[in-house]
Backbone as numpy.savetxt, mean C-alpha at the origin, in Angstrom:
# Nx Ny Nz CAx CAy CAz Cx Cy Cz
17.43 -8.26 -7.96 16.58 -7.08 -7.96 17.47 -5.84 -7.96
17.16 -4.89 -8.92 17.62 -3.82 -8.67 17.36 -2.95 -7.76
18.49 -1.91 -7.20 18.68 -0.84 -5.98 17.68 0.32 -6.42
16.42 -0.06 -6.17 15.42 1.14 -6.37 15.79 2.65 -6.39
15.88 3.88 -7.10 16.05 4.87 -6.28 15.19 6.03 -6.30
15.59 7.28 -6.21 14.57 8.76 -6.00 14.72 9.72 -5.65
14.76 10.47 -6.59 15.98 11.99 -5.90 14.25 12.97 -5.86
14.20 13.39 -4.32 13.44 14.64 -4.14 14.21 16.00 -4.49
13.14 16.64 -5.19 13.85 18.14 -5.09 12.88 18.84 -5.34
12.98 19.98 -3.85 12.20 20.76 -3.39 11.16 21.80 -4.74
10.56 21.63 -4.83 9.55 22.93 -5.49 9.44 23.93 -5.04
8.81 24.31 -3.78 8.91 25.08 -2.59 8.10 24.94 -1.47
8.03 25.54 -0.53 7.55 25.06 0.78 7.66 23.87 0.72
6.62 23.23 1.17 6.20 21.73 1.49 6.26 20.93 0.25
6.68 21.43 -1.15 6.06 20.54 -1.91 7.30 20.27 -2.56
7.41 18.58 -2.66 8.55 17.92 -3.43 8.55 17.29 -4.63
9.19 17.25 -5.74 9.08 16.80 -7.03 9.60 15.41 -6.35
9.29 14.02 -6.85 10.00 12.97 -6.68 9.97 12.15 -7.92
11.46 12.31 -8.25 12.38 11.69 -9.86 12.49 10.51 -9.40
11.93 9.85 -10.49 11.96 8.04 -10.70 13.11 7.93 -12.06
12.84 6.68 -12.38 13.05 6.78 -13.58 12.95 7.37 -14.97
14.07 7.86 -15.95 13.30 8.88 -16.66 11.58 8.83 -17.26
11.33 7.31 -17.67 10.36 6.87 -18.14 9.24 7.21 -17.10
9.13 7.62 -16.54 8.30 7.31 -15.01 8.17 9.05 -14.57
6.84 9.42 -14.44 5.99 10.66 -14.00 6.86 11.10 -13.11
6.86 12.59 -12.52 7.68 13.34 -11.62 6.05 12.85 -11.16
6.55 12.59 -9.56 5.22 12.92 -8.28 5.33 13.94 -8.10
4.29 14.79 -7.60 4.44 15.54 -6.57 4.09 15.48 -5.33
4.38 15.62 -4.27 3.98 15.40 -2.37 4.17 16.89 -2.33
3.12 17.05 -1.07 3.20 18.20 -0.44 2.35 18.02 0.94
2.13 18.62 1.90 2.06 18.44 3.28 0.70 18.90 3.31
-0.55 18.70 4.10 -1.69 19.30 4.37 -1.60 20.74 4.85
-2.88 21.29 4.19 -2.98 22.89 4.60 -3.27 22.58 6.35
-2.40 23.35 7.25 -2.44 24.68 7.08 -0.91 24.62 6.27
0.20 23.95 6.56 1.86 23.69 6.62 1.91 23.41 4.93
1.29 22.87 4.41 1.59 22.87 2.79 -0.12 23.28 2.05
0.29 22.92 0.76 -1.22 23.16 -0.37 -2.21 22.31 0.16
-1.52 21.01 -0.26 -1.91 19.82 -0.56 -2.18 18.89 -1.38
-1.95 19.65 -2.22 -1.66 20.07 -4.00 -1.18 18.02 -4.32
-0.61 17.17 -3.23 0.00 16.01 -3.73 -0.24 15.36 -2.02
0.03 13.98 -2.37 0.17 12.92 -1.17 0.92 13.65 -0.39
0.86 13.43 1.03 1.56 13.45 1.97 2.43 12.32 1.95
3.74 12.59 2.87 4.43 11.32 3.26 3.60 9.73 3.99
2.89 10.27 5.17 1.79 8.99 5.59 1.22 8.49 4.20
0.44 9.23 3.42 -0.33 8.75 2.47 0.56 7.78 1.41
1.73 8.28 1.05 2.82 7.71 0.41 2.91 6.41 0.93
3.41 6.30 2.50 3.70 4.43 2.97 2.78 4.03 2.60
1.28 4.57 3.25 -0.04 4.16 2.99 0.32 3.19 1.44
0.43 4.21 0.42 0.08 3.60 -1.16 1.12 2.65 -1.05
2.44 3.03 -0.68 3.21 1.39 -0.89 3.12 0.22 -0.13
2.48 0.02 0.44 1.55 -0.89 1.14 0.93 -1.68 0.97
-0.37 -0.70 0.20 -1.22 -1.61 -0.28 -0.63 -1.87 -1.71
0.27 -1.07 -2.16 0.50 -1.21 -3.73 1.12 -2.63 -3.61
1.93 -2.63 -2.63 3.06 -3.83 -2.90 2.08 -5.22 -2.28
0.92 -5.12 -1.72 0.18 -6.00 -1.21 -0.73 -6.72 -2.08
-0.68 -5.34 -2.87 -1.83 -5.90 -3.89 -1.15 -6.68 -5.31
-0.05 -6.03 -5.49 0.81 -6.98 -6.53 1.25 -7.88 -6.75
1.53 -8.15 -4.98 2.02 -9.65 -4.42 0.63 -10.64 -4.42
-0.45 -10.14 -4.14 -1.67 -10.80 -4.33 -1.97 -11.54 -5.85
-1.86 -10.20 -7.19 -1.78 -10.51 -8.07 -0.80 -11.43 -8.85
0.54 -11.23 -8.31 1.30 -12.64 -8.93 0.98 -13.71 -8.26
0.63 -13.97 -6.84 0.18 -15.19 -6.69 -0.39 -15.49 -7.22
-1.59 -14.52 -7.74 -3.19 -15.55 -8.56 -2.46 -16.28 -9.29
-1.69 -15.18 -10.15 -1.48 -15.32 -11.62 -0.66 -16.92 -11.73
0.33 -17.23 -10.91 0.92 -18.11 -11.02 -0.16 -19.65 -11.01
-1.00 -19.31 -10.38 -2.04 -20.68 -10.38 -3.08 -20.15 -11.66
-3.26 -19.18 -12.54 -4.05 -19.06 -13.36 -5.15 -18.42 -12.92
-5.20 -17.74 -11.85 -6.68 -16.97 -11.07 -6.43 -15.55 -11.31
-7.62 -14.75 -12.15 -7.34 -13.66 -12.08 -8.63 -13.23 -11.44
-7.96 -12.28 -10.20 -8.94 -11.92 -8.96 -9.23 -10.26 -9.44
-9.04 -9.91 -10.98 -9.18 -8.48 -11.08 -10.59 -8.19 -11.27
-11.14 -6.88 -11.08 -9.92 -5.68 -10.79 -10.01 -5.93 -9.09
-8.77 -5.73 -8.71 -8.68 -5.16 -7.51 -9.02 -3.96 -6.93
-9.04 -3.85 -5.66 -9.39 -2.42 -5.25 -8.94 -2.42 -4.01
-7.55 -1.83 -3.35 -7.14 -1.80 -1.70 -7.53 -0.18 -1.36
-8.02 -0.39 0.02 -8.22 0.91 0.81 -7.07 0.85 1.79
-6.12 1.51 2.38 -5.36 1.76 3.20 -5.69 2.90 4.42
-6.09 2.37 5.58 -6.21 3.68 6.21 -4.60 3.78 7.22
-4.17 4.42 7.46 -3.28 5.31 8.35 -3.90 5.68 9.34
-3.29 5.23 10.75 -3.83 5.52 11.58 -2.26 6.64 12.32
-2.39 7.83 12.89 -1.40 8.92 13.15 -1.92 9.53 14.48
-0.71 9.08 15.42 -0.93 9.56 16.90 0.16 10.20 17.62
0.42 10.89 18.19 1.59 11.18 18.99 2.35 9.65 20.06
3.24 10.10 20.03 3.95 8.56 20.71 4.50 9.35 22.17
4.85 8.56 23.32 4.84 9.51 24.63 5.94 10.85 24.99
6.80 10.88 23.48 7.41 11.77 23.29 6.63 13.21 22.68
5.54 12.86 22.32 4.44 13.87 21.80 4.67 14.26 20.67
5.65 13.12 19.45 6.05 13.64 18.04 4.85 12.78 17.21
4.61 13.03 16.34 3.65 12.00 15.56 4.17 10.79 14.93
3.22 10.30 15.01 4.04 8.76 14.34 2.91 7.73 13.81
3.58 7.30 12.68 1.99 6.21 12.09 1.90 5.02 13.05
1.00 4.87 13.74 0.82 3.77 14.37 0.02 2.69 14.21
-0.12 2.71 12.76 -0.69 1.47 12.17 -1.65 1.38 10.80
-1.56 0.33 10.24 -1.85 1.06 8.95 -3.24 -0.49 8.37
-4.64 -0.44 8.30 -5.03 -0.80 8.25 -5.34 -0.95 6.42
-5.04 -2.27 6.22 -5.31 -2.50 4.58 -7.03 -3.22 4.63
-7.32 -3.26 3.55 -8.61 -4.13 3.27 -8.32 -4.24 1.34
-8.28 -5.46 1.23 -8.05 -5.62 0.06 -9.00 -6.41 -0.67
-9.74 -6.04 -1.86 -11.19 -6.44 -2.21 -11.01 -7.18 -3.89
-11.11 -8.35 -3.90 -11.13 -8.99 -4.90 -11.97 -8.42 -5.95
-12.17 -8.96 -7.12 -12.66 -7.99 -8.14 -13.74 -9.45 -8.47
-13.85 -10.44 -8.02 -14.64 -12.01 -8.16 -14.72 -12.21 -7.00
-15.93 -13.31 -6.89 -16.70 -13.84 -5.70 -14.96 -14.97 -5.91
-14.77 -15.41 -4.52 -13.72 -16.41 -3.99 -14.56 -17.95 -4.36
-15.49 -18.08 -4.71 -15.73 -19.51 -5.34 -15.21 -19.41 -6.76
-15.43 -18.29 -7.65 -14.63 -18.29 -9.14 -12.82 -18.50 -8.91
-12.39 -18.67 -7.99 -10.69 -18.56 -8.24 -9.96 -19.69 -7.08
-10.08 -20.75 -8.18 -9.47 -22.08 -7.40 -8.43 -22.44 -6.71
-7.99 -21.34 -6.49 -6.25 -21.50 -5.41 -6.34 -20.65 -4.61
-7.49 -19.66 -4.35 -7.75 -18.43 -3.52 -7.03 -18.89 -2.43
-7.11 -20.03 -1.36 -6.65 -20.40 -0.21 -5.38 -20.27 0.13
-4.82 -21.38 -1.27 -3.48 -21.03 -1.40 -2.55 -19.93 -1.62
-3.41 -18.65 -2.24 -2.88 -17.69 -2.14 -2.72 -16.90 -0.80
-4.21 -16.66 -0.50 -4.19 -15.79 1.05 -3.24 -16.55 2.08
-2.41 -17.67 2.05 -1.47 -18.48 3.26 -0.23 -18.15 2.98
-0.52 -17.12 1.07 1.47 -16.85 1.43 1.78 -15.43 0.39
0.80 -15.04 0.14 1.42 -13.67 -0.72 1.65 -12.93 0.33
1.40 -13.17 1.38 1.83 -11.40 2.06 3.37 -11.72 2.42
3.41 -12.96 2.88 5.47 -13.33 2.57 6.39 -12.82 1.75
5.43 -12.44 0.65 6.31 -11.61 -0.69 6.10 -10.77 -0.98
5.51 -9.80 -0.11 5.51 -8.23 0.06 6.58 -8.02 0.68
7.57 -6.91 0.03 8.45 -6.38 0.37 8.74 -5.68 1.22
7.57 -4.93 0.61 7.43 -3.03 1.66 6.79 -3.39 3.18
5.66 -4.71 2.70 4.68 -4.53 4.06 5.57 -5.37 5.43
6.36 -6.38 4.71 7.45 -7.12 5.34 8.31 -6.42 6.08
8.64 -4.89 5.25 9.60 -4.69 5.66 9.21 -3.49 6.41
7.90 -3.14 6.56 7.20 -1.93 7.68 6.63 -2.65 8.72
6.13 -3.46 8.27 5.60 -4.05 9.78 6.35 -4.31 10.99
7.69 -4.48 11.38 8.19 -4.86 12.22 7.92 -3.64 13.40
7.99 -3.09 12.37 7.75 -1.39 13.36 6.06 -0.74 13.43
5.88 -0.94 12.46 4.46 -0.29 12.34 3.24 -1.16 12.16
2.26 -1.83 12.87 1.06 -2.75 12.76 0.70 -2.79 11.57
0.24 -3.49 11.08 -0.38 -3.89 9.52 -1.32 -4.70 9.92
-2.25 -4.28 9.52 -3.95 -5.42 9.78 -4.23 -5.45 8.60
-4.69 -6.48 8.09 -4.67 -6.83 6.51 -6.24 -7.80 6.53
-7.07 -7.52 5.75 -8.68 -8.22 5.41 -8.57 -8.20 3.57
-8.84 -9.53 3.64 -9.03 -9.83 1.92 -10.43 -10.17 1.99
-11.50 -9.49 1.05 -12.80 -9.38 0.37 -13.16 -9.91 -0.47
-14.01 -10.71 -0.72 -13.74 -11.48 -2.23 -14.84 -10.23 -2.80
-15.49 -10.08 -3.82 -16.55 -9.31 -4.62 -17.58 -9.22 -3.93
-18.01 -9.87 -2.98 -19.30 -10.30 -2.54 -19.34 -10.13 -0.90
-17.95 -9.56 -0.23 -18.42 -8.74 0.46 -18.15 -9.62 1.94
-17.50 -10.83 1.56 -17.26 -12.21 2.30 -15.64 -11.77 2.41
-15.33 -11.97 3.99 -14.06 -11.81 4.78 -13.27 -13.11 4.32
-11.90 -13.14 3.50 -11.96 -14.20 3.43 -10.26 -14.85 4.35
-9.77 -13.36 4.66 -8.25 -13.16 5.47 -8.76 -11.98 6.54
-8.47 -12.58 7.44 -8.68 -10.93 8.35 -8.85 -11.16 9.54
């Protein structure tokens, strides 16, 4: 795997351009009014999306490898943000719900998937040690089928 990278550079105030690859959109982030526009994601909102992004991808190559396509997907991420007893803020947990795009009787390895894609999430693997991750998989129909 290649060494991911990302050069921020400031716009002004609160708001940061973030360079990917040339092929690949400038983001923009910027901080909630009152302290920024808001004009772009915040940093919370940012882990938030790589989260579920990397949760939901890892979901999707599992199907894919048994032939199940569970699309479209749809993850909600909430962020939960509290002061810690130092009184600085800090994400203290980040609640996913991840919603199949098919009822879980159409996709014949569903089981086998929900017992090991989240092993091959990178990001969520590699935030959770520090930060809670509660994770619920939905099939279409509204049925809990991880959680």
């Amino acid at each position: 795997m290649d060494n991911p990278s990302v050069t921020l550079q400031q716009k002004q105030g609160y708001q940061f351009e973030h360079h990917y690859a040339p092929s690949i959109p400038v983001l923009l982030s910027d901080e909630p009014v009152p302290f920024g526009t808001g004009l772009g994601p915040d940093p919370v909102e940012l882990l938030a999306s790589a989260v579920g992004n990397c949760l939901s991808a890892s979901l999707w190559f599992a199907c894919q490898k048994y032939k199940d396509d569970p699309s479209p997907l749809r993850t909600e991420v909430k962020a939960t943000v509290g002061r810690n007893e130092r009184g600085r803020n800090r994400v203290q947990g980040l609640e996913v719900d991840l919603h199949l795009g098919k009822p879980a009787a159409e996709l014949g390895h569903i089981q086998r998937v929900l017992d090991t894609f989240e092993d091959f999430c990178t990001v969520t693997q590699s935030v959770a040690p520090a930060i809670p991750v509660t994770l619920r998989v939905l099939d279409s129909t509204g049925a809990v089928l991880k959680g």
